[in-house]
DOPAFI-910613 format. One record per residue (C-alpha): residue number from 1; residue in one letter; x, y, z. Coordinates in Angstrom, 1 decimal, always signed. Each point is the difference from the previous one (the first is absolute). Example, Ala and Ser with C-alpha at 12.3 -4.5 7.8 and 13.67 -1.06 7.14 Angstrom:
! residues 2
<atom 1 "A" <+12.3 -4.5 +7.8>>
<atom 2 "S" <+1.4 +3.4 -0.7>>
This chain:
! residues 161
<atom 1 "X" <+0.0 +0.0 +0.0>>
<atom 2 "X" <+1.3 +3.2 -1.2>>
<atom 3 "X" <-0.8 +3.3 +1.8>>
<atom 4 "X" <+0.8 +3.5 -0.7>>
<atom 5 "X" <+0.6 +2.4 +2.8>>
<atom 6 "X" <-1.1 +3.2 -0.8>>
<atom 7 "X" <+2.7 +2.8 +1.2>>
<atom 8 "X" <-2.1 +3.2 -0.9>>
<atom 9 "X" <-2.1 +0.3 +2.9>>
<atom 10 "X" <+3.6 -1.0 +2.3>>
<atom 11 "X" <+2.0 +3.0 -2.2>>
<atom 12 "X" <-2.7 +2.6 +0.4>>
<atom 13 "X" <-0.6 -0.7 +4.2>>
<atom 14 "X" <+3.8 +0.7 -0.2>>
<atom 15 "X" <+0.2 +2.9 -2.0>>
<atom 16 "X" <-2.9 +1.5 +2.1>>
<atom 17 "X" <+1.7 -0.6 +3.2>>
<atom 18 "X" <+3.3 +1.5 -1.3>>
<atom 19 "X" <-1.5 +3.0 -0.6>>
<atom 20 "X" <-1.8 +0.1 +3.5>>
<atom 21 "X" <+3.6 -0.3 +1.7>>
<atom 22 "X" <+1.4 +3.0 -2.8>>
<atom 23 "X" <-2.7 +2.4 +1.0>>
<atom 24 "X" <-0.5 -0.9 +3.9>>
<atom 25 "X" <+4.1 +0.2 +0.0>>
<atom 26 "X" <+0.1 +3.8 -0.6>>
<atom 27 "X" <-2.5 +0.6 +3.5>>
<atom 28 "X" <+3.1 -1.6 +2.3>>
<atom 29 "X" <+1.8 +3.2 -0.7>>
<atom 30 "X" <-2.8 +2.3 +0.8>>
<atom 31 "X" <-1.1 -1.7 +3.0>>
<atom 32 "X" <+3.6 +0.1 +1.8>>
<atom 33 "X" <+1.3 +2.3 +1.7>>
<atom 34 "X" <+3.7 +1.0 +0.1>>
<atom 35 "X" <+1.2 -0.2 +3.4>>
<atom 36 "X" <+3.8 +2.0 +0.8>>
<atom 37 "X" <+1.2 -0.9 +3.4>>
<atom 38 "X" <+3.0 +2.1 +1.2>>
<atom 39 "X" <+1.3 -2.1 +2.2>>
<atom 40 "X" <+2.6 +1.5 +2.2>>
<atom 41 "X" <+3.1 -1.7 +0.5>>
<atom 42 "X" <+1.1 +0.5 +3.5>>
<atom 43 "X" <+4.0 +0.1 -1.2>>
<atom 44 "X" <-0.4 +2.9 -1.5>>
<atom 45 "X" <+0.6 +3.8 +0.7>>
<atom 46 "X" <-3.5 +1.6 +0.2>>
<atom 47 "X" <-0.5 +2.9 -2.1>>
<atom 48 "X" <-1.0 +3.2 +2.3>>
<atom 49 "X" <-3.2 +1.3 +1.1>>
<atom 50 "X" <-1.5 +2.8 -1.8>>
<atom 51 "X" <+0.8 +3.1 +0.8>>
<atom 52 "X" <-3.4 +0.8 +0.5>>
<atom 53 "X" <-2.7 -2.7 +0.3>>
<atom 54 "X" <-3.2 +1.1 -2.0>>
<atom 55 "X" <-2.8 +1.1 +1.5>>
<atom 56 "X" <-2.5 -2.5 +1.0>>
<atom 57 "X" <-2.8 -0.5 -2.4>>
<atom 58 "X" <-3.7 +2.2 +0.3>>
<atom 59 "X" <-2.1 -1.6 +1.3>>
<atom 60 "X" <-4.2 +0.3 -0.6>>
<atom 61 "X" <-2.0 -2.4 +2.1>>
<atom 62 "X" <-3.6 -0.1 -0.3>>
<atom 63 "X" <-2.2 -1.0 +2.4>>
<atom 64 "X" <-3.7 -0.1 +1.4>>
<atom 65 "X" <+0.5 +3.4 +1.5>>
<atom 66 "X" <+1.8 +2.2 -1.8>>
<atom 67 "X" <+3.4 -0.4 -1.7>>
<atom 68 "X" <+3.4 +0.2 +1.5>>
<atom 69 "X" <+3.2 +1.7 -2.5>>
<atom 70 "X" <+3.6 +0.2 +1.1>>
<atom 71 "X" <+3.3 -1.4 -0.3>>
<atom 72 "X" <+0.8 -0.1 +3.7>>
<atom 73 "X" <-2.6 -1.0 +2.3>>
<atom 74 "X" <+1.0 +3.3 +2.9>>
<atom 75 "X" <-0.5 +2.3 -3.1>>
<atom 76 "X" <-2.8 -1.7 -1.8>>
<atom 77 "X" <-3.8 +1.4 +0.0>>
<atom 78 "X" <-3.3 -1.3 +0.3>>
<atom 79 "X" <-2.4 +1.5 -1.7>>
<atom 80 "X" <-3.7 -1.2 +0.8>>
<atom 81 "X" <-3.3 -0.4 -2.4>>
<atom 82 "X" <-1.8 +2.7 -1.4>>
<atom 83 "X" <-3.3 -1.2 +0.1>>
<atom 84 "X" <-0.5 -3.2 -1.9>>
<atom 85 "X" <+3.2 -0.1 -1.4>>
<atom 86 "X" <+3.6 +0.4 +0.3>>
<atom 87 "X" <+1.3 +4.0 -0.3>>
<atom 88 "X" <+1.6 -0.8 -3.2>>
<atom 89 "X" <+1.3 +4.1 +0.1>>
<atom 90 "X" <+1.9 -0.8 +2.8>>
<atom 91 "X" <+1.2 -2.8 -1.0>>
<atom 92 "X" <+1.6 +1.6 -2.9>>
<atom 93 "X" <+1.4 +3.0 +1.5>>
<atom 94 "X" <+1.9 -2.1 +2.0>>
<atom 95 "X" <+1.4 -1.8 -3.1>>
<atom 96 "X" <+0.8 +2.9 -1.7>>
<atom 97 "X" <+1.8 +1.7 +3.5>>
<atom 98 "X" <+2.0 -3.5 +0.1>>
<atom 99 "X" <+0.8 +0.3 -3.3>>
<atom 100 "X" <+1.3 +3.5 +0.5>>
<atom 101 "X" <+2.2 -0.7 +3.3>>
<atom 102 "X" <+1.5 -3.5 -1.6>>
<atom 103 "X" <+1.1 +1.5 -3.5>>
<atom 104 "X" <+1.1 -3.1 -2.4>>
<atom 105 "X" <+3.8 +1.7 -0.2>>
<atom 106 "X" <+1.9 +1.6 +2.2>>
<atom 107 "X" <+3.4 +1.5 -0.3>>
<atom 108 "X" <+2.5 -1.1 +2.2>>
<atom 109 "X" <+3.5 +1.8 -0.4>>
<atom 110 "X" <+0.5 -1.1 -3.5>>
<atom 111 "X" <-2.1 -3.3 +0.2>>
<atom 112 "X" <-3.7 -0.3 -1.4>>
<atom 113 "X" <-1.4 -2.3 +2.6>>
<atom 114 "X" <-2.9 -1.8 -1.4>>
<atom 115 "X" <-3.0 -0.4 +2.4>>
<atom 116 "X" <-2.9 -2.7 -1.0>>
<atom 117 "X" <-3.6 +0.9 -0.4>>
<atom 118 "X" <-1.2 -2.3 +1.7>>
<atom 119 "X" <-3.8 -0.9 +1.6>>
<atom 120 "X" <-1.1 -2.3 +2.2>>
<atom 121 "X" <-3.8 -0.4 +0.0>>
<atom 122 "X" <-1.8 -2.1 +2.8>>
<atom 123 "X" <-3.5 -0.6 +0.1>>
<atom 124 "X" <-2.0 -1.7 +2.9>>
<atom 125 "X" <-2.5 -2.7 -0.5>>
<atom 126 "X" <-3.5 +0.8 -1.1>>
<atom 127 "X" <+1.4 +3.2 -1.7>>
<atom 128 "X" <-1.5 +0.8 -3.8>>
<atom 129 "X" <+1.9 -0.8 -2.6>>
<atom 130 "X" <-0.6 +3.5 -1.4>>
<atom 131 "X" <+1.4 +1.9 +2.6>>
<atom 132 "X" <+3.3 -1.9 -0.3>>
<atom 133 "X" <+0.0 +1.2 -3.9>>
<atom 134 "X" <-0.5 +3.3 +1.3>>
<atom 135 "X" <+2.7 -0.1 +2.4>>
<atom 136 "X" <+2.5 -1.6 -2.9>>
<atom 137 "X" <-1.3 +2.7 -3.0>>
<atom 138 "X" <+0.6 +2.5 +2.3>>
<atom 139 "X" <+3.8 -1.0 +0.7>>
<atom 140 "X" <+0.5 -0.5 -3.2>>
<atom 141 "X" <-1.2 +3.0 -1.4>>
<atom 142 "X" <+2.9 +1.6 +2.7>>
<atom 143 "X" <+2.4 -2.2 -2.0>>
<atom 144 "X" <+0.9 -3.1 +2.8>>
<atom 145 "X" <-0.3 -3.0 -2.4>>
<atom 146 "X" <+1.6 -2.7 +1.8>>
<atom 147 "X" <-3.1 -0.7 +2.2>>
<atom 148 "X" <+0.3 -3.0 +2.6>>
<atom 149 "X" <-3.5 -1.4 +0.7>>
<atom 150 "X" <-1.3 -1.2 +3.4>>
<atom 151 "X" <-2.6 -1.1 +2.0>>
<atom 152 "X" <-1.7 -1.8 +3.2>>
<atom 153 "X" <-2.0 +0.3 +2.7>>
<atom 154 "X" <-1.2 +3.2 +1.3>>
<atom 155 "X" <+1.7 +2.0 +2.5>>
<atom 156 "X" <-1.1 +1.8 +3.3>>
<atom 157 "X" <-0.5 +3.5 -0.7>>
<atom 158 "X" <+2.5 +2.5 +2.3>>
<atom 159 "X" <-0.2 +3.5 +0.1>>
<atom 160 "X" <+3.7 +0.4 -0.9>>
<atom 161 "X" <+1.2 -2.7 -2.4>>
């Protein structure tokens, strides 16, 4: 008895699944994630300290009562609801007063020393999603465009925060 195996349907299943693995093999690339670890090694001369450490980021934390800005918690303000909502005026001249007192150059002798805009936004929980867009257009619109995003439960309210 003489059969004939018919390779067709065998060389198609293949070429299908060849092209599977071609296309699914460009998403491993996009779905790492480059990792640099500077590892210090202990034998070695560290390099010095900065001459001046940068300043520590602003910081804009929303929460059920009104909205805390600063960069140091001692000089930092709270600034209470207006109503229903959060006094967004407020809110922004402080941004634009920060902005003002931490320019993004300074001169130092001869040396341009570089200084970060940088915000750190916290919201509480159970606070709307639109007032955290607020907070972030309104940082951004005062040009801090690294903005650090954070959140978790709510905190006590204090008269000076």
């Amino acid at each position: 008895m003489n059969a004939e195996l018919n390779l067709v349907p065998f060389i198609d299943l293949l070429s299908v699944c060849i092209v599977f693995l071609i296309a699914t093999a460009v998403w491993i690339d996009l779905s790492s994630m480059p990792v640099d670890q500077a590892l210090n090694d202990p034998t070695k001369e560290q390099p010095p300290p900065p001459p001046n450490p940068p300043p520590p980021p602003l910081t804009v934390h929303l929460r059920a009562d009104g909205v805390w800005i600063g960069r140091k918690v001692e000089e930092g303000r709270n600034l209470p609801i207006v109503g229903d909502d959060y006094d967004w005026a407020a809110v922004e001249t402080e941004i634009e007063t920060d902005r003002r007192n931490w320019p993004a150059t300074e001169a130092e002798g001869d040396q341009t020393v570089y200084t970060e805009r940088q915000v750190v936004l916290v919201t509480d929980d159970g606070i709307e999603y639109r007032n955290m867009i607020t907070a972030l257009d309104l940082t951004r619109k005062y040009g801090y465009q690294k903005s650090l995003l954070g959140g978790g439960p709510g905190q006590p309210s204090t008269a000076q925060r």
